[in-house]
Residue frames as a rotation matrix with the C-alpha (Angstrom) as fourth column:
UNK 1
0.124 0.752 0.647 11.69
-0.117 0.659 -0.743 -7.28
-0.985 0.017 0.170 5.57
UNK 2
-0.827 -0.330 0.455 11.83
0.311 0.405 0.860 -9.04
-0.468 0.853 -0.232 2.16
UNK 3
-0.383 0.815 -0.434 9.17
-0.923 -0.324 0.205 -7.87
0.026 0.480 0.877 -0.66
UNK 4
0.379 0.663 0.645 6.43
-0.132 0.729 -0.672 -9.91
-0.916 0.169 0.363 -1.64
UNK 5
0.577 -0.406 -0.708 8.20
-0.789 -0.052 -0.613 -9.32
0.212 0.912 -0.351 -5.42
UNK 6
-0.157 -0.955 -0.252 11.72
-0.860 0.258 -0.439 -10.84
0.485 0.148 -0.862 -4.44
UNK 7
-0.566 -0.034 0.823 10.46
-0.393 0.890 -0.233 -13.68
-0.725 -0.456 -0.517 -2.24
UNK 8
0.706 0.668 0.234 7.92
-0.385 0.640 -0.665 -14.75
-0.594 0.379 0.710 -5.41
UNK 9
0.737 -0.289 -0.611 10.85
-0.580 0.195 -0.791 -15.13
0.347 0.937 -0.024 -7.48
UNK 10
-0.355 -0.699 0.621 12.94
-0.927 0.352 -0.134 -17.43
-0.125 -0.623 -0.772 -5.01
UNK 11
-0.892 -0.121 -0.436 13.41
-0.263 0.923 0.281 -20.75
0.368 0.365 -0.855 -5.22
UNK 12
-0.287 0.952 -0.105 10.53
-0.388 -0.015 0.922 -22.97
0.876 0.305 0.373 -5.14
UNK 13
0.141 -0.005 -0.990 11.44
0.683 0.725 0.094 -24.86
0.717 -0.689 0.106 -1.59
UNK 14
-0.853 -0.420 -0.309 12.02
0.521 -0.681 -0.514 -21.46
0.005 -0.600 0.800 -0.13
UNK 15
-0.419 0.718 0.556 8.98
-0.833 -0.548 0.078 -19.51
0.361 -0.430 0.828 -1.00
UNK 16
0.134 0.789 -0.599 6.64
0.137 0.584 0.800 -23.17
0.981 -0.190 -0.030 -0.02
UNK 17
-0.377 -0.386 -0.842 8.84
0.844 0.232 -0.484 -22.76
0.382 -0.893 0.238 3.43
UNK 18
-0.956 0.257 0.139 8.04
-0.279 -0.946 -0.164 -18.77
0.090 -0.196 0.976 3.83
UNK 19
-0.520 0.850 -0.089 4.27
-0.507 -0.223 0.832 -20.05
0.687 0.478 0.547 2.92
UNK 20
0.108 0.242 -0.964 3.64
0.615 0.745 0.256 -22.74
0.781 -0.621 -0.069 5.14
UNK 21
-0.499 -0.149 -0.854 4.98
0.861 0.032 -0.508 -20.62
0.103 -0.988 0.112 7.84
UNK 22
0.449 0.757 -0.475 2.84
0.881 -0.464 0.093 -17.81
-0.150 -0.460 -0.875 7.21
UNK 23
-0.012 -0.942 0.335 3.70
0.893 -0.161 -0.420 -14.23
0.450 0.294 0.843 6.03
UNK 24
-0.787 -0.031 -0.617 3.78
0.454 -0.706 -0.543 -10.98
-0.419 -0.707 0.569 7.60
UNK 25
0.423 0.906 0.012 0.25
0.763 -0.349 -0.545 -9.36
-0.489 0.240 -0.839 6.93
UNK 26
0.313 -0.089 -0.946 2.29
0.101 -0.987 0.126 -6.39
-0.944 -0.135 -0.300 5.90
UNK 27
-0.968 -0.232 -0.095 3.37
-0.076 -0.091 0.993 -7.71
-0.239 0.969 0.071 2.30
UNK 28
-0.057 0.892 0.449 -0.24
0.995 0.086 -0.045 -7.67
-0.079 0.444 -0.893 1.62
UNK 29
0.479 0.379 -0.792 -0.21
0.405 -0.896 -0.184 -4.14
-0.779 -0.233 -0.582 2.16
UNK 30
-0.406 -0.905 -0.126 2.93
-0.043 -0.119 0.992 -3.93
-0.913 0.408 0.009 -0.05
UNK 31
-0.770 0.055 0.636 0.79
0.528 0.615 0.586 -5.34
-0.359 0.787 -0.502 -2.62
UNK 32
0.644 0.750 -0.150 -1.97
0.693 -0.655 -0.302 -3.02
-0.325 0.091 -0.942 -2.39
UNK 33
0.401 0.078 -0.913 0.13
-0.002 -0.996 -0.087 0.03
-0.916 0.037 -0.400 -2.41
UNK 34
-0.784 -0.511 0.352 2.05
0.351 0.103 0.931 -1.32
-0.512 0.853 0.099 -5.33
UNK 35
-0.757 -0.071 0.649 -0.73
0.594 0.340 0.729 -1.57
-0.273 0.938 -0.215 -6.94
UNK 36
-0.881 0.366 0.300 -2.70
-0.391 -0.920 -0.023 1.88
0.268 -0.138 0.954 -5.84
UNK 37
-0.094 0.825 -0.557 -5.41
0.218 0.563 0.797 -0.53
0.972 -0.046 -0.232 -4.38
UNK 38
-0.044 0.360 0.932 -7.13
-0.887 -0.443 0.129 -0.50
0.460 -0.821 0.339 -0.62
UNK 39
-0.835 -0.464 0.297 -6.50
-0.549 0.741 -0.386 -3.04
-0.041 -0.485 -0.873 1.35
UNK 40
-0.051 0.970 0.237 -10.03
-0.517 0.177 -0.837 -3.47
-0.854 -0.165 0.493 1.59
UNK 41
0.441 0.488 -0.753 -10.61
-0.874 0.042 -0.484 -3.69
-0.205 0.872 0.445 -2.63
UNK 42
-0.492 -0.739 -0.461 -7.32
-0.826 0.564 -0.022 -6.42
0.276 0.370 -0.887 -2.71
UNK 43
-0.896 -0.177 0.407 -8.74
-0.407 0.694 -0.594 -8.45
-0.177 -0.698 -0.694 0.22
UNK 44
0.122 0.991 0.062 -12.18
-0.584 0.123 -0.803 -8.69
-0.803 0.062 0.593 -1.31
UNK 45
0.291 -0.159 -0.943 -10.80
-0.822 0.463 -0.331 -9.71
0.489 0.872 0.004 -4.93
UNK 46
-0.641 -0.767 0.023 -8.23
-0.684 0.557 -0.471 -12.20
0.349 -0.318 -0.882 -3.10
UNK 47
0.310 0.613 -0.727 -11.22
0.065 0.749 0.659 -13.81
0.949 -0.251 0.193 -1.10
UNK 48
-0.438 -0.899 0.011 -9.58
0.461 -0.235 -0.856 -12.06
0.772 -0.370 0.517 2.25
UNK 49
0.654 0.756 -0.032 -11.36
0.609 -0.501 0.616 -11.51
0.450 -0.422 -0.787 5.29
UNK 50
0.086 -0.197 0.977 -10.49
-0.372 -0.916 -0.152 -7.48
0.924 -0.350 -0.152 6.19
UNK 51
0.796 0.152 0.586 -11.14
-0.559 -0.190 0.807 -8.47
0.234 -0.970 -0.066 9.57
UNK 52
0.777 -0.626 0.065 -8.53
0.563 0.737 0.374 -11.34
-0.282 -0.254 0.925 9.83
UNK 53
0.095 -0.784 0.613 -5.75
0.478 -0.505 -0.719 -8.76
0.873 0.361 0.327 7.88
UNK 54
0.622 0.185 0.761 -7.11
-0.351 -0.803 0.482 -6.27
0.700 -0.567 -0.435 10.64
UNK 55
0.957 0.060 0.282 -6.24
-0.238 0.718 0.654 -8.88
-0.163 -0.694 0.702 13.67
UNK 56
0.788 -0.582 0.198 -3.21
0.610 0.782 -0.128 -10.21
-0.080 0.222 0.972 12.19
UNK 57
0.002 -0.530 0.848 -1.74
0.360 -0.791 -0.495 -6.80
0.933 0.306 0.189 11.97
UNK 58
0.807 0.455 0.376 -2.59
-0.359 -0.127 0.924 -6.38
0.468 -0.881 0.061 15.81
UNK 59
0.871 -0.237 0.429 -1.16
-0.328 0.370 0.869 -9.03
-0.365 -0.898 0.244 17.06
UNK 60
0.079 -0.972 -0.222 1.83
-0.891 -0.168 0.422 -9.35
-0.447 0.165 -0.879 14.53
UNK 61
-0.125 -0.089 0.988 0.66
-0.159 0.985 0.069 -12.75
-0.979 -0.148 -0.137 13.58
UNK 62
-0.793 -0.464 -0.395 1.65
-0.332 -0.214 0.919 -14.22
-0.511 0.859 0.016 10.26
UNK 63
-0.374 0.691 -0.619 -0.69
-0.923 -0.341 0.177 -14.62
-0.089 0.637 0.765 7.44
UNK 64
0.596 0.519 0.612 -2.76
-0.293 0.851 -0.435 -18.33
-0.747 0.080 0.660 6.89
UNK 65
-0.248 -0.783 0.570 -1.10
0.094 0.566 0.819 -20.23
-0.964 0.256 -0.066 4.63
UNK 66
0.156 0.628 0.763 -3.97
0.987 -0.068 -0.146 -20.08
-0.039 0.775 -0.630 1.96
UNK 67
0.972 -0.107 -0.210 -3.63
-0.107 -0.994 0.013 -15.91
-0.210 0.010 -0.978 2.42
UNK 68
0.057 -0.997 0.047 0.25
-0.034 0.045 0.998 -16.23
-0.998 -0.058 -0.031 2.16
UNK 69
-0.202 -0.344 0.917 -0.12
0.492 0.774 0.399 -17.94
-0.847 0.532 0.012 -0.95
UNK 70
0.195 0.865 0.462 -2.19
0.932 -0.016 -0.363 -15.81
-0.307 0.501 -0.810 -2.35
UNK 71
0.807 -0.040 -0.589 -0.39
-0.103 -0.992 -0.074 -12.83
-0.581 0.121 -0.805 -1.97
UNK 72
-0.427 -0.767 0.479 2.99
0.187 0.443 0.877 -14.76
-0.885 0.464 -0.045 -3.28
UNK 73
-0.189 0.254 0.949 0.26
0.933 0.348 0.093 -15.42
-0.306 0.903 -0.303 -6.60
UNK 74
0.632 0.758 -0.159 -0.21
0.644 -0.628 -0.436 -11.84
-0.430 0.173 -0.886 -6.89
UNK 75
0.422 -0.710 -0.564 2.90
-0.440 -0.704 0.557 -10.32
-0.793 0.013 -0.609 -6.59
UNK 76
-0.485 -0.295 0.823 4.29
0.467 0.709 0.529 -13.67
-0.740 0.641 -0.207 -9.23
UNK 77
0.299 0.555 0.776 1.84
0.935 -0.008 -0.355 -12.08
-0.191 0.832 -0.521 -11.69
UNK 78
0.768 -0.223 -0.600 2.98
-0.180 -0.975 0.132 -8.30
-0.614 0.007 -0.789 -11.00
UNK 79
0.317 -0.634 -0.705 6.21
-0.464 -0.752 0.468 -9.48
-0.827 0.178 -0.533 -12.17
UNK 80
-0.521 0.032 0.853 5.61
0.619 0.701 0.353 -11.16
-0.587 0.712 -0.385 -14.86
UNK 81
0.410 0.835 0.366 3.45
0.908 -0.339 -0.245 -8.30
-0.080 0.433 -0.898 -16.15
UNK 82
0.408 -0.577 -0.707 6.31
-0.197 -0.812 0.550 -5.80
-0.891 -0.086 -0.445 -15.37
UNK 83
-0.256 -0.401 0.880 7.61
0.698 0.552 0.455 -7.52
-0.668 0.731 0.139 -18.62
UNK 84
-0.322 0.543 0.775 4.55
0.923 -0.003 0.385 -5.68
0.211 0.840 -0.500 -20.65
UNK 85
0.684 0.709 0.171 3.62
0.574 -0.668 0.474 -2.82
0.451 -0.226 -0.863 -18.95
UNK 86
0.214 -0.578 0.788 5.44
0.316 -0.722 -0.616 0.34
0.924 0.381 0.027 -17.77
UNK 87
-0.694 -0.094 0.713 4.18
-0.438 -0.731 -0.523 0.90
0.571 -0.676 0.466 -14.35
UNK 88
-0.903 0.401 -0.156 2.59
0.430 0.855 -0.291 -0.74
0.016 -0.329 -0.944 -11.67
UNK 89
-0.267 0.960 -0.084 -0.67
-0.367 -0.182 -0.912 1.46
-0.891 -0.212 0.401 -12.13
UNK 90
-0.322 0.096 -0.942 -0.51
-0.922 0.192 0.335 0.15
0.213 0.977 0.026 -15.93
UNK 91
-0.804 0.002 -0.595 -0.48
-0.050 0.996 0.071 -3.24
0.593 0.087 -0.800 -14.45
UNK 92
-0.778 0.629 -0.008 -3.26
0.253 0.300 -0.920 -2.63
-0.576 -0.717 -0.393 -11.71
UNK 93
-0.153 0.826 -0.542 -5.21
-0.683 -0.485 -0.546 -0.99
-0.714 0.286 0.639 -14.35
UNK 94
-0.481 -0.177 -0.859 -4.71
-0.673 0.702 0.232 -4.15
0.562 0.690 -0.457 -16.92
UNK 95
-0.911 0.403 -0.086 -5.66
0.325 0.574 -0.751 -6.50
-0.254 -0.713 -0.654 -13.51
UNK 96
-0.345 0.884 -0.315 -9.16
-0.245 -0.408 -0.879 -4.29
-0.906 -0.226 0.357 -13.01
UNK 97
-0.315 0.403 -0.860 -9.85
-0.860 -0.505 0.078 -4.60
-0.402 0.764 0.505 -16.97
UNK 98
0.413 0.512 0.753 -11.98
-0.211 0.858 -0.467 -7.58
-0.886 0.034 0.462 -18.67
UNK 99
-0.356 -0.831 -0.427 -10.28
-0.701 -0.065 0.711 -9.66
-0.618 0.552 -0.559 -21.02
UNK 100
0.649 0.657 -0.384 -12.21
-0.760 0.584 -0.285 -11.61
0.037 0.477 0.878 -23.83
UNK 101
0.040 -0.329 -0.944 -9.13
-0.323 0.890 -0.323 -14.41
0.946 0.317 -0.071 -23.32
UNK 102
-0.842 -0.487 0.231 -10.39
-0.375 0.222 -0.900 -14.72
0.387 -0.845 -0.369 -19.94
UNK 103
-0.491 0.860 0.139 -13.81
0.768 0.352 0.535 -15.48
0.411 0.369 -0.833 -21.00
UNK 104
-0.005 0.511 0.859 -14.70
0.019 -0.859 0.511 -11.52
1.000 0.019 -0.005 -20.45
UNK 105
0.733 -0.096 -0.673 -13.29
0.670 -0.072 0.739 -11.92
-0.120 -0.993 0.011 -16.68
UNK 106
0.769 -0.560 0.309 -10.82
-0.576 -0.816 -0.045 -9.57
0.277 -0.143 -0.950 -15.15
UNK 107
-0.016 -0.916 -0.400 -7.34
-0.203 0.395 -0.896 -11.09
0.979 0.066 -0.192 -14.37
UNK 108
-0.573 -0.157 0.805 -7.91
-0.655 -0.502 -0.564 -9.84
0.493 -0.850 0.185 -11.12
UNK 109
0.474 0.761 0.442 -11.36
-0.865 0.498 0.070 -11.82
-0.167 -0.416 0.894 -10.24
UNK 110
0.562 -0.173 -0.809 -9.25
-0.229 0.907 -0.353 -15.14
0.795 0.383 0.470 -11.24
UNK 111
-0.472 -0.812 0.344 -6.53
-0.514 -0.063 -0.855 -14.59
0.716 -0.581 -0.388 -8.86
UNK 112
0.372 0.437 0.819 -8.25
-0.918 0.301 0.256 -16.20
-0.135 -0.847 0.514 -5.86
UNK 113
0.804 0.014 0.594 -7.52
-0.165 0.966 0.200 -19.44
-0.571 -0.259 0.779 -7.04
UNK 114
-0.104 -0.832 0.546 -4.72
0.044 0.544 0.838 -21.61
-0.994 0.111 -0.020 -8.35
UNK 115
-0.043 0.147 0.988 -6.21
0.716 0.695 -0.072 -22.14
-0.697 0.704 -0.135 -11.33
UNK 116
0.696 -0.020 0.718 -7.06
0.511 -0.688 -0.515 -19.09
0.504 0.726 -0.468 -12.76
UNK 117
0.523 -0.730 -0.439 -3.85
-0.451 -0.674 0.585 -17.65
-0.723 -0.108 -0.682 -11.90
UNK 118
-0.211 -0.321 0.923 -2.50
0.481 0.788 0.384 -20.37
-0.851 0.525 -0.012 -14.13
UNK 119
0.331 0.422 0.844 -5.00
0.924 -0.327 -0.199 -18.95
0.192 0.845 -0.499 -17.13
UNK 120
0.940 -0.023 -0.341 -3.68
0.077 -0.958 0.277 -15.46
-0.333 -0.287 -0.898 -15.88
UNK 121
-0.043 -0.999 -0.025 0.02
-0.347 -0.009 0.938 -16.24
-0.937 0.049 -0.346 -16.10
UNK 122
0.199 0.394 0.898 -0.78
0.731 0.551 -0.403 -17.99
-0.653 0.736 -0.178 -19.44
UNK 123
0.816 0.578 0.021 -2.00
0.554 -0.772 -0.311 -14.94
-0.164 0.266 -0.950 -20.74
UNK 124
0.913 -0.240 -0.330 0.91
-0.245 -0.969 0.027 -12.88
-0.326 0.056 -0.944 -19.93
UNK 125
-0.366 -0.923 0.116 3.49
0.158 0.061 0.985 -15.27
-0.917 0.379 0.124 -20.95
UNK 126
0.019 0.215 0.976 1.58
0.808 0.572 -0.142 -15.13
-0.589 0.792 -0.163 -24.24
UNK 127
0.824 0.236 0.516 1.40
0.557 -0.508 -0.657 -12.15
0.107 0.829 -0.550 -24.64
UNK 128
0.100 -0.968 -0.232 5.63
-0.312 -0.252 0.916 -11.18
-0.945 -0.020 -0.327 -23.44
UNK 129
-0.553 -0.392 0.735 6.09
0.585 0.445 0.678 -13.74
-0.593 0.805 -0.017 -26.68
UNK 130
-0.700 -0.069 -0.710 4.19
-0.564 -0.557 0.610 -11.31
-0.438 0.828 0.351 -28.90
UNK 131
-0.595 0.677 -0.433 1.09
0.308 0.689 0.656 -13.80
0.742 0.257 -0.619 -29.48
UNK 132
-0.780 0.626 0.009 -1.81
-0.612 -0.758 -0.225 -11.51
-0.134 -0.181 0.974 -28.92
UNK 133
-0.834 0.546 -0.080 -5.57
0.487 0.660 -0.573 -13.38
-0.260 -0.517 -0.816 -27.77
């Protein structure tokens, strides 16, 4: 199985194909353990109903498109944050922490949507370039 890492950084017609069709519930997990999280704590931040991960891990069936994506936008931010940070508990602890250029949100609580992942990724190119918020 491919990571959730190496497929975010694939072309852009390849990961929309992987997304549309739905990924394997198990790179969520990937993400979690990356990032010393419970499946439970990710799938709440993410907007993830536990019970549908649960189910989908049952029966082998792939993830919703909107859940796909979402994990794609997580892992896209992991590595982009591997840039700045030593370790992926540095980065899950950096996610969990409020950030006054997020208007005193956590990175994390943005993730759910498009948008603030945008203002998330922002952030961390700004601050790879040394241009501190």
């Amino acid at each position: 199985m491919q990571s959730a890492f190496s497929l975010a950084e694939r072309p852009v017609p390849e990961v929309l194909a992987r997304i549309r069709r739905g990924l394997p519930a198990s790179m969520f997990d990937q993400i979690a353990a990356t990032l010393g999280l419970s499946t439970s704590v990710l799938a709440a931040k993410l907007g993830i109903a536990r019970r549908t991960l649960i189910r989908k891990h049952g029966t082998g069936a792939p993830l919703s498109a909107e859940a796909s994506e979402k994990v794609l936008r997580v892992a896209r931010i992991c590595n982009l944050a591997r840039a700045l940070f030593a370790t992926d508990e540095a980065i899950s602890q950096w996610l969990f922490k409020a950030d006054s250029a997020l208007g005193n949100a956590a990175p994390i609580d943005l993730l759910d949507t498009e948008l603030g992942a945008r203002e998330v990724e922002a952030l961390v190119r700004s601050l790879s370039h040394g241009q501190f918020v």
